[in-house]
N, C-alpha and C positions, 0 to 999 in steps of 0.2 A: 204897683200895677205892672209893670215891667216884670219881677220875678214870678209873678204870676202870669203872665206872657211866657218865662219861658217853661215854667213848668207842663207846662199844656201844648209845648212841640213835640211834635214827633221825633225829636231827637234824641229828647230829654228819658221819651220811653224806652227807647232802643238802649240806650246807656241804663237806666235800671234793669231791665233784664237782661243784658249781660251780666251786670252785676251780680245776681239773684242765679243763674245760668254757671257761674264761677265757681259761687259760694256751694251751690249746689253738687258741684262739680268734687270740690275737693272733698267736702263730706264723704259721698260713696265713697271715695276714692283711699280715707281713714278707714273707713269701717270696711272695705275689704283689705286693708293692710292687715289688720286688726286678729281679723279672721284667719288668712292666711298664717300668721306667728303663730296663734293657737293651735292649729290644723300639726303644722310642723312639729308643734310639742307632743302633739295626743299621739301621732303616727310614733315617734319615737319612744314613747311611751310604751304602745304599745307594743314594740318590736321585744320590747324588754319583760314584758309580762306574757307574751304569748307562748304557748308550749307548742315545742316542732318536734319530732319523733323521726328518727332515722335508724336504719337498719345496714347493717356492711357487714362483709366476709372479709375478716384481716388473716393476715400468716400469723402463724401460732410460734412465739420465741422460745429457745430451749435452752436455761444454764445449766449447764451439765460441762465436764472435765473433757472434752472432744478427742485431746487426746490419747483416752484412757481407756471412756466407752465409749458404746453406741448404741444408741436409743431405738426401740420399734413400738411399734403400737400407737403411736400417736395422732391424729387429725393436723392435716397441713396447715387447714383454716379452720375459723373457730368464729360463731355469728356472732357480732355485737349489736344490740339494740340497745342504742343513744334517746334520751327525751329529756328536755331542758329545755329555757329559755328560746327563742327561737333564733337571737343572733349569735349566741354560743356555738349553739349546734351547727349552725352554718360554718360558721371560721371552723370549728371543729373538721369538717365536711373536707373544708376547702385545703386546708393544713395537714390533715392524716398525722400529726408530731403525738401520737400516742401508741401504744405497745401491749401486748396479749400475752403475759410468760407464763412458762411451767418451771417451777425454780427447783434442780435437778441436784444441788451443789452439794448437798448433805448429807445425797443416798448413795448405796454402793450395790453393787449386784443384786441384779432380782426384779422380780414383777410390783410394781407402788402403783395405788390410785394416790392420785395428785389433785390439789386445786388451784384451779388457774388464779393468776395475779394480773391487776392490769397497775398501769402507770402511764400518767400524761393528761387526764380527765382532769377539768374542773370542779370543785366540789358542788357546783348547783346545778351540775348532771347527773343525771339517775343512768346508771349502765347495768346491762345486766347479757350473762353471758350463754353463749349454748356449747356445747357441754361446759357445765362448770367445774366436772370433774374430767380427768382422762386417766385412763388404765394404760400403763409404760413396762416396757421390759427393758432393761440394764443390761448390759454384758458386756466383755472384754472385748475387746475393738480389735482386728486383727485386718490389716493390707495386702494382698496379694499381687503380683502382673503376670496378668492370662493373652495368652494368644486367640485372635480370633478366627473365629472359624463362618464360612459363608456360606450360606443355604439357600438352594433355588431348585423349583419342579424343573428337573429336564423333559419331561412330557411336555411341558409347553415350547419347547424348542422346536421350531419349524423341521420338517424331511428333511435328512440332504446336507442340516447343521449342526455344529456341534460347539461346546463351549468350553473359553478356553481355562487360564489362571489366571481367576479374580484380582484386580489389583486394589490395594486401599490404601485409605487417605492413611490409616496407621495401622500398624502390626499387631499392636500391643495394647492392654487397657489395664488400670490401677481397679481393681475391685475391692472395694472396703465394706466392710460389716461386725457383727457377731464373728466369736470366734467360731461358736461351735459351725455358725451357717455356711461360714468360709472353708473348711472343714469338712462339706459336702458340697462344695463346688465339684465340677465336674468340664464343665466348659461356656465359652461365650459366645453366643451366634449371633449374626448378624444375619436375617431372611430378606430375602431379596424377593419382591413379586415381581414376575415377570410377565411380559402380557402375551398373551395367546399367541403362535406363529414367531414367536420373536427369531429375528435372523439377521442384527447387526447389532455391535457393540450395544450394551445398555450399562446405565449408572443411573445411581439414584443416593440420596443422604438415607440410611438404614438407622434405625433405634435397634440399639445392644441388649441383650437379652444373657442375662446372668443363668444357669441351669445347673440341677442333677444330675444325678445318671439316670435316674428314670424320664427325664426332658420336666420337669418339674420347674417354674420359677423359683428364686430365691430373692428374701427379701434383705438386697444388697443394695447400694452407691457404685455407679462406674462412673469412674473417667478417663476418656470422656464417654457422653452418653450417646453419642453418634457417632457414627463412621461413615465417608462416602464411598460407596459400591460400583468400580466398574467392571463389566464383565464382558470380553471382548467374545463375538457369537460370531463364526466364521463357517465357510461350506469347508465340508468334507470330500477332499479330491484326490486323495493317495490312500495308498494299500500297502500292506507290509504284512510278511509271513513270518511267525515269531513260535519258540518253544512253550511247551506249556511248563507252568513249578506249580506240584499237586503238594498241599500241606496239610494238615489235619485240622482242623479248628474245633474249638471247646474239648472240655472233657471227656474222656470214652472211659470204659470198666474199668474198673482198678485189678489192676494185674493183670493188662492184657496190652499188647503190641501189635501196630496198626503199621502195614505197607500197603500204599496206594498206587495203581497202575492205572494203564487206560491205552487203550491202541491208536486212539487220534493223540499223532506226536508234535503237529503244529495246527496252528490255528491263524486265520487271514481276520488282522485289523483295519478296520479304515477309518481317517481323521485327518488332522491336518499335518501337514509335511514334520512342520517342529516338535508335534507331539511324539512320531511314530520314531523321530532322528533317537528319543530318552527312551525308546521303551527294546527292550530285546528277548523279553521272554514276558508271559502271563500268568501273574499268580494266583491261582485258584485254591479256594479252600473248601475242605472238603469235612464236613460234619461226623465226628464218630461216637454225637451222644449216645447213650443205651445200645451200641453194639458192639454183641460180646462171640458174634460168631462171622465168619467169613460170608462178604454178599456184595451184590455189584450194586448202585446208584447212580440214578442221571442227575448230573448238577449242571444246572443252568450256566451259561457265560454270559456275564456284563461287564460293560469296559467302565472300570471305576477311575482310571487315570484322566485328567481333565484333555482335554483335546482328543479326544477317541470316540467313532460315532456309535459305533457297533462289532460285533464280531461274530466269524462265521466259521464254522457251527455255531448257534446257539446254545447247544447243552452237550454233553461230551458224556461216556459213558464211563464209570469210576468202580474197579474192582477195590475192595478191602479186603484185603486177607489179616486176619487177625489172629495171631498167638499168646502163648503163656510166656510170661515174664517167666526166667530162670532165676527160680532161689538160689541165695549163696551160700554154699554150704562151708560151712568152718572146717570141716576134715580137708576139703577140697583144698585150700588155702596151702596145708602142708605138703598135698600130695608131691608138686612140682620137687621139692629140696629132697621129700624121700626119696624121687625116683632119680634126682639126682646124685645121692647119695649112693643108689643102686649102681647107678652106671659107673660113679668113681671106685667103688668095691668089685664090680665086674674090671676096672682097667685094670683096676689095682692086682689081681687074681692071675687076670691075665696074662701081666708083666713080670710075675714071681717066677724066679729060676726055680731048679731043681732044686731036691730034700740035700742034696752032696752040696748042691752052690750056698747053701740058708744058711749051711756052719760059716762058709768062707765071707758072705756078707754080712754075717755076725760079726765075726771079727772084722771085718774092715769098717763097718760102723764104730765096732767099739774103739778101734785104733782112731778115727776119725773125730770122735767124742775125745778121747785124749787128748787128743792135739789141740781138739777147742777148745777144752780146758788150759792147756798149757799157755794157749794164746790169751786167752783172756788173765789170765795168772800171771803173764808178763806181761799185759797192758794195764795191770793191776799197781804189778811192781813197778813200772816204769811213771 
């Protein structure tokens, strides 16, 4: 009666469901363990089974003898599309520890289509590549060191300024290529934009420009591939009166002779003080393409020296008198010894005594001859 007494408190209920509350409790608390270990497995699972597809632009490798040839024609970058696995491809991604060549090592001069090679991919990636093939040209490698040269619109130079001598970060640049293209080098420029009105110092880092003679690009290596540009831009505040030097420039007729005059004997510079201290005369040239007869020409003046704004007059009026080259005549060559040979037969004539004196200098040469015989007869003897 008693156990049945306490089974029937309210105590007794309280403590069964907790009980039941507990039990309950840890179950859920299995079966989402349960779950979760599974979950873990499948996501992994599937990272292993899923395909991820990736796309990159890598730098294209070249084995080739560098320094023997030099390679043209080639694509810097080269697409890869990667698809595999999806945590492959990711660490792939993340690593970049793979390489795109062109394997150059076999060939020797001359134009080759190549097929690229890769190395570094896992075998359970699929790669595949854009261009598979590349079309290359070979040739002997040749080095050159060019001086640079600096190019700027003076038009954009403010009234009043003028610009002086460029300074740079270097003088000189190593140009490397093809023989043949190095070959048709010509020069290296470094263009300098200038901005509108400019009228103090300017600088700027310039990209070098390999050229022709026709101003053509070539497809060269400089180094380095920059230079920095300053160009000091100063007013123009002095005047200086200077000679003109008239020259001839380019070819004129063949077999003809070109003298240049002009009645303007000086000409007024203006620029800065230091430019005008180097300059003491103006050299002007003067064009005698296709003229084969005497005739006058206005040539323009411009002050090509750096620090010079302007110059006045601006065109100066330029006679050409033009003659015949003198052919050399081969008789002529002699003429000089014949005529001098004239004048020693004229002294000679001249100085001859009388027909009465010729017997008496007869004889006295001929006694004279004896004696130099006798004398040599006894330096003989002796």
């Amino acid at each position: 009666m008693k156990f049945d007494k306490i089974l029937g408190t309210k105590n007794m209920y309280r403590l069964l469901s907790l009980f039941f509350a507990l039990l309950l409790f840890f179950y859920v608390s299995y079966q989402r363990l349960g779950t979760t270990r599974i979950s873990d497995k499948e996501v992994a699972n599937s990272k292993l089974t899923t395909t991820k597809t990736l796309s990159l632009k890598v730098p294209l490798t070249l084995n080739v003898d560098n320094s023997k040839y030099y390679v043209t024609g080639y694509p810097e970058q080269v697409k890869v599309d990667i698809s595999g696995p999806s945590a492959l491809v990711t660490t792939l991604d993340n690593t970049r520890n793979f390489e795109v060549y062109a394997d150059l090592s076999d060939l020797k001069s001359g134009t080759h289509t190549v097929k690229l090679k890769t190395s570094g991919f896992n075998k359970e990636l699929s790669v595949a590549l854009s261009p598979e093939k590349i079309k290359v040209k070979i040739a002997p490698k040749k080095t050159v060191k060019m001086p640079i040269q600096v190019r700027y619109d003076t038009g954009l130079i403010q009234n009043g300024y003028v610009a002086g001598s460029p300074s740079l970060s270097t003088q000189t640049v190593d140009v490397t290529g093809a023989k043949a293209d190095i070959n048709k080098l010509d020069s290296v420029v470094a263009n300098l934009n200038l901005p509108e009105n400019s009228h103090g110092d300017y600088g700027r880092t310039v990209l070098l420009q390999a050229l022709d003679k026709e101003g053509h690009p070539l497809p060269v290596s400089l180094s380095p591939e920059t230079v920095k540009v300053n160009l000091p831009i100063n007013q123009a505040t002095a005047t200086k009166e200077v000679k003109l030097e008239l020259v001839t420039e380019n070819n004129g007729v063949p077999g003809k002779t070109y003298q240049l005059s002009t009645e303007t004997k000086t000409v007024k510079l203006r620029g800065t003080k230091s430019a005008l201290n180097k300059i003491n005369s103006l050299r002007v040239p003067v064009s005698v393409t296709g003229v084969n007869e005497s005739t006058t020409k206005t040539v323009s003046l411009s002050p090509t020296q750096a620090g010079i704004a302007s110059v006045t007059p601006a065109s100066i009026v330029v006679q050409i008198t033009v003659g015949d080259e003198q052919a050399e005549d081969p008789l002529e060559r002699t003429l000089p010894t014949s005529s001098s040979s004239s004048k020693a037969a004229e002294s000679t004539s001249s100085s001859q005594p009388s027909s009465t004196d010729e017997s008496k200098n007869d004889t006295s040469e001929t006694s004279s001859a004896t004696s130099s015989s006798e004398v040599s007869s006894d330096q003989t003897t002796n």
